[in-house]
C-alpha positions as CSV (number, residue, x, y, z in Angstrom):
1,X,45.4,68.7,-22.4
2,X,47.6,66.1,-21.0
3,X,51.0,64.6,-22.0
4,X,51.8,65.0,-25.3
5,X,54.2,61.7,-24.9
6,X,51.6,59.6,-24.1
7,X,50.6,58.0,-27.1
8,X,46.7,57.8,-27.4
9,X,45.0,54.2,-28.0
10,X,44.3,53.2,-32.1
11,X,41.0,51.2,-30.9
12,X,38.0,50.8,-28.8
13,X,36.6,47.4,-27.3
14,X,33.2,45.9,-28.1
15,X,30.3,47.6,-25.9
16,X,29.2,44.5,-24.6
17,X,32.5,42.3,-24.6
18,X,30.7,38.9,-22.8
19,X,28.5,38.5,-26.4
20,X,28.9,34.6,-27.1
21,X,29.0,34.9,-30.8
22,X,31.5,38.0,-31.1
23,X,33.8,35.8,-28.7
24,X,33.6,32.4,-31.1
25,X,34.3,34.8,-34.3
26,X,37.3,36.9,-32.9
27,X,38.8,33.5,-31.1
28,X,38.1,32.1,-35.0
29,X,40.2,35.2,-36.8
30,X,42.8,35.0,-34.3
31,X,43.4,31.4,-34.6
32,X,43.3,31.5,-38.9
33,X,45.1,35.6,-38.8
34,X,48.1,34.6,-36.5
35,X,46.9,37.3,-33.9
36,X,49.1,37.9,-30.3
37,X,45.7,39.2,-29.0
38,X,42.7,39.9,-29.2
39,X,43.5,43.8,-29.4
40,X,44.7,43.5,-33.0
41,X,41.2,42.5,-34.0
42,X,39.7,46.1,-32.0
43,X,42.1,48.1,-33.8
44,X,41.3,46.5,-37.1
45,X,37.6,46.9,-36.1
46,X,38.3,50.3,-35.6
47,X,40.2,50.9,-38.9
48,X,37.3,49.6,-40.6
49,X,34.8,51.4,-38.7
50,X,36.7,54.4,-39.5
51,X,36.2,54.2,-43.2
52,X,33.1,53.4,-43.2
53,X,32.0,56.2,-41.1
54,X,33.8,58.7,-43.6
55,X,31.9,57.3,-46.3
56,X,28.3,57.7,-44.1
57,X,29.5,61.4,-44.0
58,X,30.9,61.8,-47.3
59,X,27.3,60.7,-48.6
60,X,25.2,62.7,-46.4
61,X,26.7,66.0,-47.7
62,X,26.1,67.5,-51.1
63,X,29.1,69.8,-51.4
64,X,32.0,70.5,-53.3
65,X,34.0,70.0,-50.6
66,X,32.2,66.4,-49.6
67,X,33.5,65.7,-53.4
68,X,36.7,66.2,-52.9
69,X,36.7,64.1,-49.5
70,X,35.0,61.3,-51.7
71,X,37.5,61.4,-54.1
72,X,40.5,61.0,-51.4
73,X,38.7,58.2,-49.3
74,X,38.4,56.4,-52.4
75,X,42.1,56.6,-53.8
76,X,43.6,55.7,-50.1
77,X,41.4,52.6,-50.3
78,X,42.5,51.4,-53.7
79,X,46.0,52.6,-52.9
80,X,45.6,49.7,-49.7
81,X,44.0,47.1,-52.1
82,X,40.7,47.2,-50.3
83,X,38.4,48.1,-53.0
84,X,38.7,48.2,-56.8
85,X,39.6,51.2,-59.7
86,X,35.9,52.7,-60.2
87,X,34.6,51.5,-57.0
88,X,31.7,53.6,-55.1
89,X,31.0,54.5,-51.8
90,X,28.2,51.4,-51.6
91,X,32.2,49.3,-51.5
92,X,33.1,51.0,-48.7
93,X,30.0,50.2,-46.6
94,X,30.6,46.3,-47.5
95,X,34.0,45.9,-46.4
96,X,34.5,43.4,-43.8
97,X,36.7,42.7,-40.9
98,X,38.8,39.7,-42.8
99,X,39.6,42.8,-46.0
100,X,41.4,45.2,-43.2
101,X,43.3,41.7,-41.9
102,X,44.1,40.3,-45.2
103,X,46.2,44.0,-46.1
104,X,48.3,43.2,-42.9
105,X,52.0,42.6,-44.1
106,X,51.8,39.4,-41.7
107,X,49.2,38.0,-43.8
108,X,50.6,39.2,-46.9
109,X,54.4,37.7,-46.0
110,X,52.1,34.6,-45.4
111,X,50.2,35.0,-48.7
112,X,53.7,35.2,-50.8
113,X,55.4,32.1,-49.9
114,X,57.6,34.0,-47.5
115,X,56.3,31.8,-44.4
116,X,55.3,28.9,-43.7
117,X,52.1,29.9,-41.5
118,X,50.8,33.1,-40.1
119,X,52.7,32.6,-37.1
120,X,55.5,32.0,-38.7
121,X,55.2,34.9,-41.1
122,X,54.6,36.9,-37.5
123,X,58.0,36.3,-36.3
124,X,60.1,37.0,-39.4
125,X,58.3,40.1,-39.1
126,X,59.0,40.7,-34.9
127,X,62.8,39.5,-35.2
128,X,63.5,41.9,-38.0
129,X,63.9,39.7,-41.4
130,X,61.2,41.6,-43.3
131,X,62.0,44.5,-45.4
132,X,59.3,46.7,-47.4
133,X,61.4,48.2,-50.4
134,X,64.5,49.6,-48.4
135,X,62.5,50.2,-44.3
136,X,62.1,47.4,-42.0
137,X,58.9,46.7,-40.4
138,X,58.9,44.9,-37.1
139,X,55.2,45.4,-36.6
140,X,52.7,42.4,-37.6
141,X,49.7,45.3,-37.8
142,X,51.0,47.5,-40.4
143,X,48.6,47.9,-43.5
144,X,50.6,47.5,-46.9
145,X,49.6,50.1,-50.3
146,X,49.8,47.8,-53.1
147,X,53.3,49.5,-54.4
148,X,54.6,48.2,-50.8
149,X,53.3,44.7,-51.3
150,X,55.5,44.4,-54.6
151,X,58.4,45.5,-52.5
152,X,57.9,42.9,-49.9
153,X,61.4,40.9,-49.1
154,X,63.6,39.6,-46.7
155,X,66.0,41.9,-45.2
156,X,69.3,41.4,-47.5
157,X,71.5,40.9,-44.4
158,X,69.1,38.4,-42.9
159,X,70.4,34.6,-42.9
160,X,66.6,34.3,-44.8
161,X,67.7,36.0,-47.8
162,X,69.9,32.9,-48.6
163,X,68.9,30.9,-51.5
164,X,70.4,27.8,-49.4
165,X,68.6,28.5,-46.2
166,X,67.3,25.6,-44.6
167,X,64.1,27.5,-44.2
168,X,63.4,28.0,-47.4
169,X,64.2,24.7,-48.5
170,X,61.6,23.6,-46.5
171,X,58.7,25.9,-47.9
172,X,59.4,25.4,-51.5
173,X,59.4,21.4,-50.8
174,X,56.2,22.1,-49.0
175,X,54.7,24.0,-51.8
176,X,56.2,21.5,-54.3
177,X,56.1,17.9,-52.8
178,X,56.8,16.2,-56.0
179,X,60.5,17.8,-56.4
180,X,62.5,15.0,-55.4
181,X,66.1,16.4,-55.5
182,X,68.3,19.5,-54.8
183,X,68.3,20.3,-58.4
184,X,64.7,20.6,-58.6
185,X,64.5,22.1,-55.0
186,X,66.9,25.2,-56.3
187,X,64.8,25.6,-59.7
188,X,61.7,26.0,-57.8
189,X,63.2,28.2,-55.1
190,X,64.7,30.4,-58.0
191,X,60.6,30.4,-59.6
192,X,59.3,31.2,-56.0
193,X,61.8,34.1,-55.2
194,X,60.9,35.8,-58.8
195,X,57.5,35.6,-58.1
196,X,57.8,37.4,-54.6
197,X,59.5,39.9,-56.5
C-alpha cells in the first residue's frame, strides 16, 4: 500500500518526450505562461486530460447516474471559468492546453494589472504578497473559481498594498504612458485598484 506520507505525483510525462514539435510548443508556453518548468505544463496537460476523459465517460453511458455526473462536471468547469453557462459536453472535448493555464492565479495576477509580467506576477505569488479573499496562495499552479478571481489582492500587510509603492507606480505609468504627473499617476492608480476589485 505504501506510505501514506508520500504524496503521489499530479501528472504524467509525454510518452515519447524527444518529439521536436511538442518540445518547440511547451518551450513556447513556458516562455509566454511564466513557467519554473516544464512539469507545470504535464500537470496542466493532465488536468486537462482529466476532464476530458470524464466527459468521454460521461457520454458513453446512458444512465441516470451518468446524468448526474454530467451535470457536476459541467458546473465545476463553469465554476473555473473554463467553459460557458449552457455549455455541452462537445465544450469539454475542445478545451485546450492555454484554457487550464490562463485559470492559473499567476496568469490571472498578470491579467489584472497586479504584475508587470508573468514572472513577475510568479514572485508576488512565491514571496507571499498575494491573497485570494482572506487565504494566501504561495503556489503559481493553483486554478482560481471565478468568485476567487474577484477576490484577487495583495496581501493587506504586504508593502504592495500601498497606494505609494514604487511598484505600482511603475505599472500604472506603464499602462498609462500619457499621465505625466503624480496627480495623474494617483488618479489612475486609484481607477486600476477599483477595477482589481
Amino acid at each position: 500500500m505504501g506510505d501514506i506520507k508520500k504524496l503521489k505525483k499530479k501528472y504524467s510525462k509525454p510518452m515519447h518526450p524527444w518529439n521536436k514539435a511538442a518540445i518547440e510548443e511547451e518551450r513556447k508556453l513556458k516562455w509566454e505562461y511564466g513557467l519554473g518548468k516544464k512539469k507545470e505544463i504535464f500537470i496542466a496537460a493532465s488536468a486537462l486530460k482529466h476532464f476530458k476523459d470524464a466527459a468521454k465517460r460521461v457520454v458513453a453511458s446512458r444512465t441516470k447516474q451518468s446524468e448526474l455526473e454530467k451535470q457536476q462536471l459541467l458546473e465545476k468547469l463553469q465554476r473555473y471559468g473554463l467553459v460557458r453557462a449552457g455549455a455541452e459536453l462537445d465544450d469539454i472535448l475542445g478545451l485546450r492546453m492555454r484554457d487550464i493555464l490562463e485559470r492559473r492565479i499567476q496568469s490571472l495576477v498578470y491579467r489584472k494589472g497586479l504584475a508587470r509580467s508573468m514572472l513577475q506576477s510568479r514572485q508576488f505569488i512565491t514571496h507571499h504578497h498575494i491573497w485570494v479573499g482572506e487565504k494566501q496562495i504561495t503556489s503559481p499552479l493553483t486554478l482560481l473559481t471565478l468568485e476567487e478571481e474577484a477576490n484577487l489582492r495583495f496581501k493587506p500587510t504586504s508593502a504592495l498594498a500601498k497606494e505609494n509603492h514604487p511598484e505600482r507606480a511603475i505599472m500604472v505609468k506603464e499602462n498609462m504612458p500619457n499621465a505625466q504627473n503624480a496627480e495623474e499617476v494617483a488618479i489612475a492608480m486609484k481607477a486600476a485598484e477599483t477595477t482589481a476589485a
